[in-house]
C-alpha positions, -999 to +999 in steps of 0.1 A: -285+189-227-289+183-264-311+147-270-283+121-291-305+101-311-296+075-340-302+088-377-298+122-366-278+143-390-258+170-372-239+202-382-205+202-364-174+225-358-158+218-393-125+217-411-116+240-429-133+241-466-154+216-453-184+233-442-210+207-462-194+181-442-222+165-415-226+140-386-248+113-387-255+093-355-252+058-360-257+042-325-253+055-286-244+028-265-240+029-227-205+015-214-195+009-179-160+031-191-173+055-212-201+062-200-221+073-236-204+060-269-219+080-298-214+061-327-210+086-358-204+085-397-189+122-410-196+127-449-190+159-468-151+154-457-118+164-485-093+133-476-060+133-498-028+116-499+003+132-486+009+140-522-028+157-522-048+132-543-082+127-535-091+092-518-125+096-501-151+120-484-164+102-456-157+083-421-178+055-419-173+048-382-158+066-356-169+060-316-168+093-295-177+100-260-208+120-257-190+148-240-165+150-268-191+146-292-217+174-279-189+195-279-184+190-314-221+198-327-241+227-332-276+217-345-294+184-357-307+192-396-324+162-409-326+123-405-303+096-419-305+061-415-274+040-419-263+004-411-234+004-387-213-013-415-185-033-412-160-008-391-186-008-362-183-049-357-146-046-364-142-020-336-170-037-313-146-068-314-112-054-307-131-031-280-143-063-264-106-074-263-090-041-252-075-034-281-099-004-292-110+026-280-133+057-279-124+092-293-124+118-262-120+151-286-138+171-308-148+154-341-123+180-360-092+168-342-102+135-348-107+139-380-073+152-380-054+125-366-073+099-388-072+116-420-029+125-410-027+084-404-042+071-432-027+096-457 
């Protein structure tokens, strides 16, 4: 099994025209649920509108099981440190109350779904 470590910067199973894009570990927690939460922040991403403008490249926190997640990744490339930021604390707190949960697909599909609901 592949060693999940924070700062690591992994190559994953992309979107389409979005080969550049990478995951950085944030955190890996344990839960009693879950089992492993990998904590993650995607850059290198194409998000537009549903008219197609441009709003942003990157996913600043997204919790995934670790299964989900080391089926996502292919290799770690390099190191990157990042402060869990502000979405981490917000979904640590509505987690605590049942009211947020942990991503149990591949990063694309999520990726997917968040880009589809925000757009």
């Amino acid at each position: 099994m592949k060693e999940i470590n924070s700062g690591q910067v992994w190559s994953y199973h992309s979107r389409k025209g979005e080969s550049n894009s990478r995951v950085t570990v944030l955190a890996v927690e344990k839960d009693s649920n879950y089992g492993n939460i990998v904590h993650v922040r995607i850059d290198g991403l194409y998000i537009t509108d549903t008219r197609g403008i441009y709003i942003g490249d990157c996913i600043e926190h997204l919790p995934i099981a670790e299964d989900s997640f080391l089926e996502s990744v292919i290799h770690v490339e390099s190191e990157a440190h990042y402060d869990l930021g502000e979405g981490y604390y917000l979904w640590r707190s509505d987690f605590e109350q049942n009211e947020a949960g942990v991503w149990e697909i591949d990063i694309r599909k999520a990726i997917d779904l968040i880009v589809g609901s925000i757009a």
